[in-house]
C-alpha positions as a Markdown table, in Angstrom:
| # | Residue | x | y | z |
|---|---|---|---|---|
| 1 | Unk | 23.0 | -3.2 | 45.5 |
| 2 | Unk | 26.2 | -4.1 | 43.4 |
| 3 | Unk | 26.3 | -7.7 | 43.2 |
| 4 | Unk | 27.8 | -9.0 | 41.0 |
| 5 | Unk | 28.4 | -12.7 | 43.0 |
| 6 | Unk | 24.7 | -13.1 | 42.6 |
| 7 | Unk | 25.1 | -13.3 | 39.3 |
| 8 | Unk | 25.1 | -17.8 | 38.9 |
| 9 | Unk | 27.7 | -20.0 | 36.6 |
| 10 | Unk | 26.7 | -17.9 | 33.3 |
| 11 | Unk | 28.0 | -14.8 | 34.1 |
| 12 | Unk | 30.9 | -15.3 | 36.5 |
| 13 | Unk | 33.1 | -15.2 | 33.4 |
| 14 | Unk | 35.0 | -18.0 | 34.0 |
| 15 | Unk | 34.9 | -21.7 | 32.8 |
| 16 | Unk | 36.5 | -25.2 | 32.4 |
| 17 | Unk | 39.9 | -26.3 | 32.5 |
| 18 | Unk | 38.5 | -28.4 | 29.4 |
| 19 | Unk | 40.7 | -27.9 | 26.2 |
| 20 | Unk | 39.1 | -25.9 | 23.8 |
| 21 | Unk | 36.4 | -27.6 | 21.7 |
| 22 | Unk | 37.4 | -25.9 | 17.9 |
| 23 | Unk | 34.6 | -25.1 | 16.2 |
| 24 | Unk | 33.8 | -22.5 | 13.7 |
| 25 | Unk | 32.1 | -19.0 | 15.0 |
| 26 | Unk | 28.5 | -18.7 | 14.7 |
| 27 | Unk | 27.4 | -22.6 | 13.6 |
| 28 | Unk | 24.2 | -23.9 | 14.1 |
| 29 | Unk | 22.7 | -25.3 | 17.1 |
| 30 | Unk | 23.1 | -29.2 | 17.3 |
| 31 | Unk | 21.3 | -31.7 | 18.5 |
| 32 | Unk | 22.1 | -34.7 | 20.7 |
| 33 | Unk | 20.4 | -38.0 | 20.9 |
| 34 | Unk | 20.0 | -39.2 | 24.4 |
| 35 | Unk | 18.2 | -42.3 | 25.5 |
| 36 | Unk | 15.4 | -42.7 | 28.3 |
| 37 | Unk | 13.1 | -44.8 | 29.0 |
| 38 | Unk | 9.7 | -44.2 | 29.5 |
| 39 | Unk | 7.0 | -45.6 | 32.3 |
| 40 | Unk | 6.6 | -48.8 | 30.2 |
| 41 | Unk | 10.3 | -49.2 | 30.1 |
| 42 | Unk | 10.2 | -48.5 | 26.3 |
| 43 | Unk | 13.4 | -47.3 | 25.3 |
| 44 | Unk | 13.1 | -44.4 | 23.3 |
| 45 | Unk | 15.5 | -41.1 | 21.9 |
| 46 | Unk | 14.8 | -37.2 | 22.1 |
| 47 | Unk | 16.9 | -35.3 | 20.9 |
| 48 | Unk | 18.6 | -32.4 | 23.3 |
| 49 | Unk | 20.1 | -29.0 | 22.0 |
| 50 | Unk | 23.9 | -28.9 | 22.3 |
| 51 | Unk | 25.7 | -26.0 | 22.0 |
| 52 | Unk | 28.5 | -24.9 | 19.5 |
| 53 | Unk | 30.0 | -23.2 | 21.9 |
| 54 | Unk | 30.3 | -26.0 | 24.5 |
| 55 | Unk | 32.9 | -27.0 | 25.2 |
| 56 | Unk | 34.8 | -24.8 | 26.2 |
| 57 | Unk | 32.1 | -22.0 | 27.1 |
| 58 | Unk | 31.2 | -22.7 | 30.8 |
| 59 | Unk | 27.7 | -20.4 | 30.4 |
| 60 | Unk | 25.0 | -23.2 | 30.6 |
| 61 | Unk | 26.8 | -26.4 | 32.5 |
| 62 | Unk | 23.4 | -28.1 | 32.0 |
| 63 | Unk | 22.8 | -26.7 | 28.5 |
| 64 | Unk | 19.5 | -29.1 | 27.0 |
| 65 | Unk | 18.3 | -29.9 | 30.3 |
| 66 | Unk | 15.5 | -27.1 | 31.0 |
| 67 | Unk | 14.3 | -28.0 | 34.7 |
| 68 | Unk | 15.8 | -27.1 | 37.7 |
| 69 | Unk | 18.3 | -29.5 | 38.8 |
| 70 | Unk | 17.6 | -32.4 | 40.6 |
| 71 | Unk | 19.9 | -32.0 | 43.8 |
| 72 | Unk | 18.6 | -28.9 | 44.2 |
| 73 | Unk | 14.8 | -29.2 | 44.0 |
| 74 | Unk | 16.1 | -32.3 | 46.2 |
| 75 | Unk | 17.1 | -29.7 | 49.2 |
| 76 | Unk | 14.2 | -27.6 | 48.5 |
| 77 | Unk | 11.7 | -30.7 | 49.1 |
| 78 | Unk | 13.5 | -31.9 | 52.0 |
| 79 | Unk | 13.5 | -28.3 | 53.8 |
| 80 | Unk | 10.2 | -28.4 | 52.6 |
| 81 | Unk | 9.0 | -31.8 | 54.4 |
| 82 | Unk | 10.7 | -30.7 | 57.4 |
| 83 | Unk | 8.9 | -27.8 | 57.7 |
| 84 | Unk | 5.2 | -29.7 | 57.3 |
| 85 | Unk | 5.3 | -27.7 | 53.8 |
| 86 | Unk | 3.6 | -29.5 | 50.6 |
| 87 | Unk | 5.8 | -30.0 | 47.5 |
| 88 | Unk | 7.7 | -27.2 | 46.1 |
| 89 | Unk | 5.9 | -25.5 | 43.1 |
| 90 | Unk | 8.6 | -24.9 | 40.1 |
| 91 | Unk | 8.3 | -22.0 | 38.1 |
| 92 | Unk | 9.9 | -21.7 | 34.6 |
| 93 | Unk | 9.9 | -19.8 | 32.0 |
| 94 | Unk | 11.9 | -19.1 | 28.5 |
| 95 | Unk | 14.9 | -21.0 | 27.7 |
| 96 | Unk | 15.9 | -18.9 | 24.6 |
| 97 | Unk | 16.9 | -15.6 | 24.1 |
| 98 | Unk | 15.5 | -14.9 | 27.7 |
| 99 | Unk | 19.0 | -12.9 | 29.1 |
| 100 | Unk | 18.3 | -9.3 | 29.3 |
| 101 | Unk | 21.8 | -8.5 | 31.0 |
| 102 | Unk | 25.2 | -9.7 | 29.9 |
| 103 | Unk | 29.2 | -8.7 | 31.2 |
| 104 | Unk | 31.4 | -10.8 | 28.6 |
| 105 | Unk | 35.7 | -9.9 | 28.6 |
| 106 | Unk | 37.4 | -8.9 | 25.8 |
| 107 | Unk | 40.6 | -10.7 | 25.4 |
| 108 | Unk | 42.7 | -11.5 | 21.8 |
| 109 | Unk | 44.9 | -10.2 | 19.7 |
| 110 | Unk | 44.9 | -6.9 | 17.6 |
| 111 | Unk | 42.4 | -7.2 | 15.1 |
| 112 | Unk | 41.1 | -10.4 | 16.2 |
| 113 | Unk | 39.7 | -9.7 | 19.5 |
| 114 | Unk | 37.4 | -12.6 | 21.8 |
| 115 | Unk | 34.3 | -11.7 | 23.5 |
| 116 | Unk | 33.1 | -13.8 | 25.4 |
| 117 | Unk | 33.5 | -15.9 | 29.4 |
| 118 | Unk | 36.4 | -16.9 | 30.9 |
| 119 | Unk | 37.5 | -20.6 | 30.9 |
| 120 | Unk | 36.9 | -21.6 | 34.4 |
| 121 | Unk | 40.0 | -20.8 | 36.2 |
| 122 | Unk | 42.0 | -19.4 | 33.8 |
| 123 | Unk | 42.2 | -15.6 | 31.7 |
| 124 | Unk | 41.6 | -17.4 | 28.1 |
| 125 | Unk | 38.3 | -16.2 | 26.4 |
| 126 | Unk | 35.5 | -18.4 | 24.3 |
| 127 | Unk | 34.2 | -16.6 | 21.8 |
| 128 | Unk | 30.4 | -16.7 | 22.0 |
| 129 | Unk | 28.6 | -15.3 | 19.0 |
| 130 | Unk | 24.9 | -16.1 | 18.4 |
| 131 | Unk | 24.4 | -17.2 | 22.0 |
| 132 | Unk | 21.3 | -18.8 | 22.1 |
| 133 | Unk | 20.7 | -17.6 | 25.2 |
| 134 | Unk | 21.0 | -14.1 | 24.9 |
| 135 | Unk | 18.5 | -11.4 | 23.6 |
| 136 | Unk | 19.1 | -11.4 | 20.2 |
| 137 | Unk | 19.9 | -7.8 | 20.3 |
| 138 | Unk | 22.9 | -8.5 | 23.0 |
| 139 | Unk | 24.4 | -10.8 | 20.3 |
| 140 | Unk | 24.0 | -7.7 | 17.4 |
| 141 | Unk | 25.6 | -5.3 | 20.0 |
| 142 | Unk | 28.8 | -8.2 | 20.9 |
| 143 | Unk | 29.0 | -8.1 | 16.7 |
| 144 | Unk | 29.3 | -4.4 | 16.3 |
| 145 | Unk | 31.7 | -4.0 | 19.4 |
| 146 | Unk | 33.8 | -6.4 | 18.0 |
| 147 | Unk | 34.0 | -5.0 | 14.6 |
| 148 | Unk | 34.8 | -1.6 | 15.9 |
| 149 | Unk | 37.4 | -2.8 | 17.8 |
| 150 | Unk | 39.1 | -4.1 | 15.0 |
| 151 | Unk | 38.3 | -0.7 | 12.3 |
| 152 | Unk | 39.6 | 1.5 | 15.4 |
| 153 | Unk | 43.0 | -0.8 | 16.0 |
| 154 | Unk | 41.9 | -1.1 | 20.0 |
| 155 | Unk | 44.2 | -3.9 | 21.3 |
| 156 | Unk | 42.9 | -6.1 | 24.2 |
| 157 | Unk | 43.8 | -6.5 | 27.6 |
| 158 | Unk | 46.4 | -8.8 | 29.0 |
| 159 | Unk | 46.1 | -10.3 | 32.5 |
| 160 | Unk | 49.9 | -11.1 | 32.0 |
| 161 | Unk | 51.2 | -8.0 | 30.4 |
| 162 | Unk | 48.5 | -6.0 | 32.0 |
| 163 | Unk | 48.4 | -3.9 | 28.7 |
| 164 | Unk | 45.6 | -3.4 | 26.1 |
| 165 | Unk | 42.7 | -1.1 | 26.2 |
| 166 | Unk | 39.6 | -3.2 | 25.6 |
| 167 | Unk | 38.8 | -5.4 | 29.1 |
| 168 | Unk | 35.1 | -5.5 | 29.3 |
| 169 | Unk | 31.4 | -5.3 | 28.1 |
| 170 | Unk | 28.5 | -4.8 | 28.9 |
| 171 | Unk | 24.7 | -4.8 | 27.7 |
| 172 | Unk | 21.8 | -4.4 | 29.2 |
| 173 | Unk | 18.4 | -4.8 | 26.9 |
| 174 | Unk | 15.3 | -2.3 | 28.0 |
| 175 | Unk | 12.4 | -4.2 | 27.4 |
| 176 | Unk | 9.9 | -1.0 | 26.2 |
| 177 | Unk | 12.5 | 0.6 | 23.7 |
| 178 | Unk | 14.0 | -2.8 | 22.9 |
| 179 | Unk | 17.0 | -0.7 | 22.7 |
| 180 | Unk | 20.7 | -1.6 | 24.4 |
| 181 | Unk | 22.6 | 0.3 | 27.2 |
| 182 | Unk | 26.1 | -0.7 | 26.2 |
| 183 | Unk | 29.3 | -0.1 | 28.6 |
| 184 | Unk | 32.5 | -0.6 | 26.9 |
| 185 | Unk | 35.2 | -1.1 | 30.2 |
| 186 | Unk | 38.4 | 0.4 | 29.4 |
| 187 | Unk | 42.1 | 0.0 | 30.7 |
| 188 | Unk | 42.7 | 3.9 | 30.9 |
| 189 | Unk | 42.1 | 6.8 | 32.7 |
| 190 | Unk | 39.6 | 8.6 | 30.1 |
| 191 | Unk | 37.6 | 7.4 | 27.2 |
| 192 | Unk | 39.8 | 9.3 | 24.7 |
| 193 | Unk | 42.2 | 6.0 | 23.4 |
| 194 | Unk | 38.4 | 4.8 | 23.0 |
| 195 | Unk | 36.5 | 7.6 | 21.2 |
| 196 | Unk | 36.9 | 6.0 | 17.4 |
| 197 | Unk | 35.6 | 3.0 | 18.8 |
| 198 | Unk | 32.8 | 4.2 | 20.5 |
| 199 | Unk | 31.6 | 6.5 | 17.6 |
| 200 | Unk | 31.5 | 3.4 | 15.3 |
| 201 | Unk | 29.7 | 1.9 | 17.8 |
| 202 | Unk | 27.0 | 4.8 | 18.0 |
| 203 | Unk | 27.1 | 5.2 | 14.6 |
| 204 | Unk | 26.5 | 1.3 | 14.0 |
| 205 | Unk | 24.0 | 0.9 | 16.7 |
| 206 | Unk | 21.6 | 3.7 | 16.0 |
| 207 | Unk | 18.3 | 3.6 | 16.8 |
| 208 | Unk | 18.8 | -0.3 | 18.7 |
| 209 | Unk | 21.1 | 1.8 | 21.3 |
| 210 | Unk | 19.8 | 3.2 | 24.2 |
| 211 | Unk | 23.2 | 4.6 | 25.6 |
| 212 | Unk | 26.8 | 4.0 | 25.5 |
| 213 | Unk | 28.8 | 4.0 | 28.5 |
| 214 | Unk | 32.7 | 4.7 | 29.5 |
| 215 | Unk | 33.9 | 2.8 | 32.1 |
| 216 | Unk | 37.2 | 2.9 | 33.4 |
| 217 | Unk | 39.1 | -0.1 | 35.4 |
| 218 | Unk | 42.9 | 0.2 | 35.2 |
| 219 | Unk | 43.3 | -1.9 | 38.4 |
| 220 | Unk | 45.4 | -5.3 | 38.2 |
| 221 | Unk | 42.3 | -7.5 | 39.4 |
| 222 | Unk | 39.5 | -9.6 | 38.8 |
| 223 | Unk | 37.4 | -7.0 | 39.0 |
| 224 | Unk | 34.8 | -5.7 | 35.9 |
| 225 | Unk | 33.9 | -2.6 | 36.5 |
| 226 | Unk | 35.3 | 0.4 | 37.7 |
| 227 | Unk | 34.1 | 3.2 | 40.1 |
| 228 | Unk | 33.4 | 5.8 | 37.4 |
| 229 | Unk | 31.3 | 5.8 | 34.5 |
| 230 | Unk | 31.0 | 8.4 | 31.4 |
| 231 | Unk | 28.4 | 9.1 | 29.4 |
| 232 | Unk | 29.3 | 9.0 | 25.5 |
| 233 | Unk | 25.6 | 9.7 | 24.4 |
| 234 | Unk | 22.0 | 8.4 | 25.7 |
| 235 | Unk | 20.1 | 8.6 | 29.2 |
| 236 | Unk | 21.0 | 8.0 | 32.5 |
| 237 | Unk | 19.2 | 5.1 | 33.1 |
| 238 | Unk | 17.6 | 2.2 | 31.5 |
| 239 | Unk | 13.7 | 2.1 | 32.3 |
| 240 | Unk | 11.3 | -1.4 | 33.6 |
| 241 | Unk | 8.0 | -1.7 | 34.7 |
| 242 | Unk | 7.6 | -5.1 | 36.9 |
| 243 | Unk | 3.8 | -6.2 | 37.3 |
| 244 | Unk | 2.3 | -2.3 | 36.7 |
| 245 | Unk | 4.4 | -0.3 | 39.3 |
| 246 | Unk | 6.3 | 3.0 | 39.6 |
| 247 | Unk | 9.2 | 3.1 | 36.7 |
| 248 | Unk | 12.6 | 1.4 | 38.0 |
| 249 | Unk | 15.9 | 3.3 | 36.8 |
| 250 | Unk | 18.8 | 1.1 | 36.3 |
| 251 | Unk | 22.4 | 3.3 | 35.6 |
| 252 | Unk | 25.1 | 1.3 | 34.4 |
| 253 | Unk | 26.8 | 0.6 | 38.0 |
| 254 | Unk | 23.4 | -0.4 | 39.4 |
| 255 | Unk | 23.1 | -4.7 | 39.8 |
| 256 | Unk | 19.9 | -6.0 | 37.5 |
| 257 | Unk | 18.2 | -9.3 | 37.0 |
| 258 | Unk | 19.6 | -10.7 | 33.9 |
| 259 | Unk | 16.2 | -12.8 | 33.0 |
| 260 | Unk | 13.5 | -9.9 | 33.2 |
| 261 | Unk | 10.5 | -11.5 | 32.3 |
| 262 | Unk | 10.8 | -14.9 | 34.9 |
| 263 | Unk | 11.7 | -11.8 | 37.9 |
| 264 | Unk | 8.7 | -9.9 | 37.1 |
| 265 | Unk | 6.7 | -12.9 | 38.2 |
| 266 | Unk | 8.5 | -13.4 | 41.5 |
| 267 | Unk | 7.7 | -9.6 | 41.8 |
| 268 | Unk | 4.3 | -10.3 | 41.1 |
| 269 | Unk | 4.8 | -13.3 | 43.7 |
| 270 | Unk | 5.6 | -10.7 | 46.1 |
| 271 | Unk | 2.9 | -8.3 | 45.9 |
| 272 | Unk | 0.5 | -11.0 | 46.7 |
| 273 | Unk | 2.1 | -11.5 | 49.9 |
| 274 | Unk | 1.7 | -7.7 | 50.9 |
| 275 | Unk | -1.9 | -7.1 | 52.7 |
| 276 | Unk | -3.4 | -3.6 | 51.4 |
| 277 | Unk | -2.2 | -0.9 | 53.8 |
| 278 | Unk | 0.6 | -2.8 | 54.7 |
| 279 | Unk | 3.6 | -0.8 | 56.9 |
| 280 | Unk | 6.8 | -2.6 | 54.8 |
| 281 | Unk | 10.2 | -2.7 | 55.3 |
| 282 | Unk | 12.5 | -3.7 | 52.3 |
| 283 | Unk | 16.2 | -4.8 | 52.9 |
| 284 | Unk | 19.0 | -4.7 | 50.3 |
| 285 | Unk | 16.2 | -3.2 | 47.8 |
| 286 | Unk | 18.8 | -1.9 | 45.5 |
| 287 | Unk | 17.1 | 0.1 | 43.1 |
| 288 | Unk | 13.5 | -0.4 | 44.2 |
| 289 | Unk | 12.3 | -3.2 | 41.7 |
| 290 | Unk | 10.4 | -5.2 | 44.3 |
| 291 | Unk | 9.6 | -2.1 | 46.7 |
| 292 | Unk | 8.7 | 0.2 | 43.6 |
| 293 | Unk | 7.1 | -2.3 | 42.3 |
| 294 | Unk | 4.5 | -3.1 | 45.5 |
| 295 | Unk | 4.2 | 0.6 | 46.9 |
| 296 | Unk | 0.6 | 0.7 | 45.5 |
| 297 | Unk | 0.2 | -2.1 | 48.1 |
| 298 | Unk | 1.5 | -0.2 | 51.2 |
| 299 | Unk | 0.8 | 2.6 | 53.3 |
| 300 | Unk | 4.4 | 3.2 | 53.8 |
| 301 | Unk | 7.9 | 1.8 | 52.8 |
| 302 | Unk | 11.1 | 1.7 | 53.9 |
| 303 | Unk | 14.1 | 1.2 | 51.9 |
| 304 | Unk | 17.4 | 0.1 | 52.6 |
| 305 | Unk | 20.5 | -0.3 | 50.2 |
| 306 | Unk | 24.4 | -0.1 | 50.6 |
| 307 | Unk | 25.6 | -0.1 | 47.2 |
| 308 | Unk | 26.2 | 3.5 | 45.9 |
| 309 | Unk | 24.9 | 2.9 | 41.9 |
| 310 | Unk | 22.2 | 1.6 | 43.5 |
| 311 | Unk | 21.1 | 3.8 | 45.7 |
| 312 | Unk | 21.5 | 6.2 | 42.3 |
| 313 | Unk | 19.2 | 4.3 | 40.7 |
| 314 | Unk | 16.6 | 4.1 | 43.5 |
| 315 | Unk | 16.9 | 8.5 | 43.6 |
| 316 | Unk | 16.2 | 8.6 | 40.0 |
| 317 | Unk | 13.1 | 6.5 | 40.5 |
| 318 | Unk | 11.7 | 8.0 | 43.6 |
| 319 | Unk | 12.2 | 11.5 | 41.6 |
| 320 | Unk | 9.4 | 10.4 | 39.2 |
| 321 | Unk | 7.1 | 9.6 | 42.3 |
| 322 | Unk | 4.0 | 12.0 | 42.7 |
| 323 | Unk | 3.6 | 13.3 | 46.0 |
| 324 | Unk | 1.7 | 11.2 | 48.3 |
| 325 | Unk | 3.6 | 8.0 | 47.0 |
| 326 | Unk | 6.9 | 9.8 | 47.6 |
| 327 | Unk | 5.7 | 10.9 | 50.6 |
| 328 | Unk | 5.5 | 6.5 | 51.4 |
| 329 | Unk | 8.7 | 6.1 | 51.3 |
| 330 | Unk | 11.8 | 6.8 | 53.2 |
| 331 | Unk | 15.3 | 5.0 | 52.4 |
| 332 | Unk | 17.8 | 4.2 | 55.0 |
| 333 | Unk | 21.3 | 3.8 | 53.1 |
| 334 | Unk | 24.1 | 1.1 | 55.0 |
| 335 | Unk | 23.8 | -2.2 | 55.3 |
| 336 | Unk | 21.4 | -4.4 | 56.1 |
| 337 | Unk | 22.6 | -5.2 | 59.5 |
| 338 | Unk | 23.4 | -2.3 | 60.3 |
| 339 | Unk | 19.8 | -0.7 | 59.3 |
| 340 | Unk | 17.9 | -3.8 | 61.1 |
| 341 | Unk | 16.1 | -1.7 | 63.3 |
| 342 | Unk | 14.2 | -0.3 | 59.9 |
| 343 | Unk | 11.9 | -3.4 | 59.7 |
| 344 | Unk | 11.3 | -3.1 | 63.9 |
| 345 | Unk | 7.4 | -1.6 | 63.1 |
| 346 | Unk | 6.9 | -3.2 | 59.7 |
| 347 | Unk | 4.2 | -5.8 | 59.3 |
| 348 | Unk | 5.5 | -7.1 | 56.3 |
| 349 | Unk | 9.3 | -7.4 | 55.6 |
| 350 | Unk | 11.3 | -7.9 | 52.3 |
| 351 | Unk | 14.5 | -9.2 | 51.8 |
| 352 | Unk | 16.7 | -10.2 | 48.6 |
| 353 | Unk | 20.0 | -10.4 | 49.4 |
| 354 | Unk | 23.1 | -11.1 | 47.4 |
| 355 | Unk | 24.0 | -15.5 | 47.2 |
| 356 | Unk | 25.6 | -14.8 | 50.6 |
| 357 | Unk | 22.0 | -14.6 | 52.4 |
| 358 | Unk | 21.0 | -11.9 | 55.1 |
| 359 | Unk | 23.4 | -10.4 | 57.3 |
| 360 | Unk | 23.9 | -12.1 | 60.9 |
| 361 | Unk | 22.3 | -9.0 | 62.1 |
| 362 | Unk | 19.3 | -8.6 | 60.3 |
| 363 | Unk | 18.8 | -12.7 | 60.9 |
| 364 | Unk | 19.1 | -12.0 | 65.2 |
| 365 | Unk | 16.5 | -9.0 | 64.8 |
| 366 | Unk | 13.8 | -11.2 | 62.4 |
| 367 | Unk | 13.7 | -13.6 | 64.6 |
| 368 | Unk | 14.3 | -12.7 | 68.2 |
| 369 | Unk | 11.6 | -9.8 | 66.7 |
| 370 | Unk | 9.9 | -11.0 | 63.9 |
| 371 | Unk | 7.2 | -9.0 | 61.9 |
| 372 | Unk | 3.6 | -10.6 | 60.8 |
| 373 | Unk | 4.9 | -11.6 | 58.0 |
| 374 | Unk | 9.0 | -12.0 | 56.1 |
| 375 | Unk | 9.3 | -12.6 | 52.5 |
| 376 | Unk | 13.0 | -14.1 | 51.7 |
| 377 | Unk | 13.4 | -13.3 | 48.2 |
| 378 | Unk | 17.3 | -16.2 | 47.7 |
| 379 | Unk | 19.6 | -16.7 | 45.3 |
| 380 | Unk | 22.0 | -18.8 | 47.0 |
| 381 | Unk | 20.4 | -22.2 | 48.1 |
| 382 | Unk | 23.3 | -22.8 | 50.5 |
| 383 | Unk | 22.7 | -19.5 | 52.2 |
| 384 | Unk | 18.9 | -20.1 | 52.0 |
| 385 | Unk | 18.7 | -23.1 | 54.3 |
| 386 | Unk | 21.4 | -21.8 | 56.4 |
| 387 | Unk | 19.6 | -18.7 | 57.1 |
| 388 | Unk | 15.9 | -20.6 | 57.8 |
| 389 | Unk | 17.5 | -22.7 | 60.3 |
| 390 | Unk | 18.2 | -19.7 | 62.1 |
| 391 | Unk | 15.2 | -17.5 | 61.7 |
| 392 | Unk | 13.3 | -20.3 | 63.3 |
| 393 | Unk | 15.4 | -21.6 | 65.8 |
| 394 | Unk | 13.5 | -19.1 | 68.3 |
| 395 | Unk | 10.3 | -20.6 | 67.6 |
| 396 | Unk | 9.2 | -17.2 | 67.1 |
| 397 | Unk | 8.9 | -17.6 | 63.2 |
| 398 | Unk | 7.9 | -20.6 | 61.0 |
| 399 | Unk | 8.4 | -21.4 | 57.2 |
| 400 | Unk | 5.1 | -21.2 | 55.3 |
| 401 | Unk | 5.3 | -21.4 | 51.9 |
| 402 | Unk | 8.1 | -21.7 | 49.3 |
| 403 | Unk | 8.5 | -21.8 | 45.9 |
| 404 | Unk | 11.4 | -22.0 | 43.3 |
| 405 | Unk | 12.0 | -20.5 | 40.3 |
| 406 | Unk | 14.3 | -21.3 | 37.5 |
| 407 | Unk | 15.7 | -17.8 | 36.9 |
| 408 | Unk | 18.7 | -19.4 | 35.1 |
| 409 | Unk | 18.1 | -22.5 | 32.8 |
| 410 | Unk | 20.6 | -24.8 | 32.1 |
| 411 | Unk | 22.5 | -23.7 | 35.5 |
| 412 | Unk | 22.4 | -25.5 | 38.9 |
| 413 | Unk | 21.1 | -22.1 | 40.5 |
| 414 | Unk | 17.5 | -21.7 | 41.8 |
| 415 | Unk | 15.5 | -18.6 | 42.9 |
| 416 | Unk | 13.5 | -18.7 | 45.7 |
| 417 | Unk | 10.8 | -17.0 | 47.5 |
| 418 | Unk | 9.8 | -18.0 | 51.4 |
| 419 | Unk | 7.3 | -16.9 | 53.3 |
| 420 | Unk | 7.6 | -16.8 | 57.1 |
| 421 | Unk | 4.9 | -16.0 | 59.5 |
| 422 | Unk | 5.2 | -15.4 | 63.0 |
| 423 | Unk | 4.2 | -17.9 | 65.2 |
């Protein structure tokens, strides 16, 4: 589905009241001394990254500090004790260059544009080049954009003035073609005050784009993207493969993981949770990662999804089915609450909802009704615990296992994936 409030401190797009930290565009990674001490009470120095681009930038709050923080694994072990669960396995994985997915604004002036995250609470734009967190290839495409913003004499946008072209982009890495989907968001009706910058942008890309996008959003919101999207040159869809499934199409609108590689092991997680010959139910499956991803596993599937892109995404997928999978599957469009009664003969039931958790609903039917088995796929740690206390409350269902991953270094945010068993 489209959610873009899943999406953690990174790529919210705004940032700290903090006044801007001047430094120049581009500088090298620095390193801070910081002291610990040791078991022996030795006092000793390592030396964290720091960031150029910090302060301002509000991307990586704990930028240097690589494990998951300690409040929150804090939560996660005390749900865990309470539910007669072991310690919480942590799962981690790249800290570099590991973001596959990126929406940064464009603010600035006319021939000097800023792309980049929002100060927190406020319109003004840090400039973010050679993000060290970023596929390299989303910091080549930011470059180009920029540079063909300034050769084609595109002005920015202005909150204040709601005037300027330029408001947003985005890029979105495929992993097979190393190749970038790139959305340029526009403040007009059609891409035509756009075209000369998106031709230099074709023409700069080449063979590193996968497609270039038109998007336009002339609304006076907070909103990124807009409704509509046109297609300047490339495919429909960018294509992933998680843990040897069916192909997964993501279009432009559809929501994504931004850190692939970490995700295809929580799909990998998932599958081994699925019994052979399984009857499964997926809730908000947007465009089929996990379920695409496990049918092999199932004797049927069914899929539910709200968002429109999504559900897009999912068709182009399911097109690309042979037969008897597609035959496996059937996908039941609404919400989640409102298509509850999808997981009523399931044995095992999927759910990764946006940082908001599961709709009331769906919660009531798991556990007044509660299949063999419910995998909570969470993004929102809040939501999370909020939602267990209610699945079990009927003492119908019981937490099994859990596990966190850290899906978004240097952030406060967790992933995690819950098993619950009926009792």
């Amino acid at each position: 589905m489209n959610r873009i409030a899943k999406e953690p401190t990174y790529s919210s797009l705004h940032a700290s009241q903090r006044r801007p930290h001047h430094r120049r565009a581009g500088k090298a990674t620095r390193y801070t001394p910081q002291l610990i001490i040791n078991s022996a009470s030795v006092l000793i120095t390592r030396a964290l990254p720091s960031c150029p681009h910090r302060p301002p930038c509000p991307g990586c709050p704990r930028f240097g500090e690589p494990d998951v923080a300690s409040p929150v694994i804090g939560a996660l072990r005390d749900l865990a004790r309470t539910h007669g669960l072991p310690d919480v396995p942590v799962v981690s994985g790249k800290t570099a260059g590991f973001r596959h997915r990126a929406r940064l604004a464009i603010r600035g002036r006319l021939g000097s544009p800023k792309v980049g995250l929002f100060e927190l609470n406020t319109h003004r734009v840090v400039h973010i080049p050679n993000c060290s967190v970023h596929h390299p290839l989303i910091n080549r495409v930011t470059a180009v954009v920029r540079r063909a913003l300034v050769d084609a004499g595109v002005t920015s946008y202005s909150e204040a003035a709601h005037l300027g072209l330029a408001r947003y982009l985005q890029v979105v890495i495929e992993r097979s073609s190393q190749s970038a989907q790139v959305v340029l968001v526009g403040s007009c009706a059609t891409p035509e005050p756009l075209a000369a910058c998106l031709d230099l942008i074709r023409a700069q890309l080449g063979s590193e784009l996968h497609s270039l996008w038109f998007n336009s959003n002339c609304e006076r919101s907070n909103t990124i993207l807009g409704p509509g999207f046109q297609n300047w040159c490339g495919p429909a869809a960018v294509i992933e493969r998680f843990a040897g499934g069916a192909p997964v199409y993501f279009p432009p609108g559809a929501f994504g993981q931004s850190n692939l590689d970490l995700f295809e092991r929580i799909v990998e997680h998932v599958r081994e949770e699925i019994p052979a010959g399984a009857r499964v139910a997926e809730f908000y499956a947007g465009v089929g990662t996990i379920g695409l991803s496990v049918l092999d596993r199932a004797s049927e599937i069914r899929m539910n999804e709200v968002s429109a892109q999504s559900l897009h995404g999912l068709e182009l997928g399911l097109a690309q089915l042979g037969a008897a999978d597609r035959a496996k599957v059937s996908v039941v469009p609404g919400t989640a609450g409102a298509a509850r009664l999808a997981g009523s003969e399931a044995d095992v039931v999927i759910a990764d909802p946006p940082r908001k958790g599961l709709d009331a609903e769906l919660t009531e039917q798991l556990s007044e009704q509660p299949p063999a088995r419910f995998v909570y796929v969470s993004c929102g740690l809040e939501s999370f615990v909020d939602d267990t206390a209610r699945l079990v409350s009927g003492d119908k269902l019981r937490l099994a296992a859990l596990t966190a991953y850290n899906l978004v270094p240097f952030t406060d945010h967790v992933e995690t994936v819950a098993r619950f068993e009926r009792v």
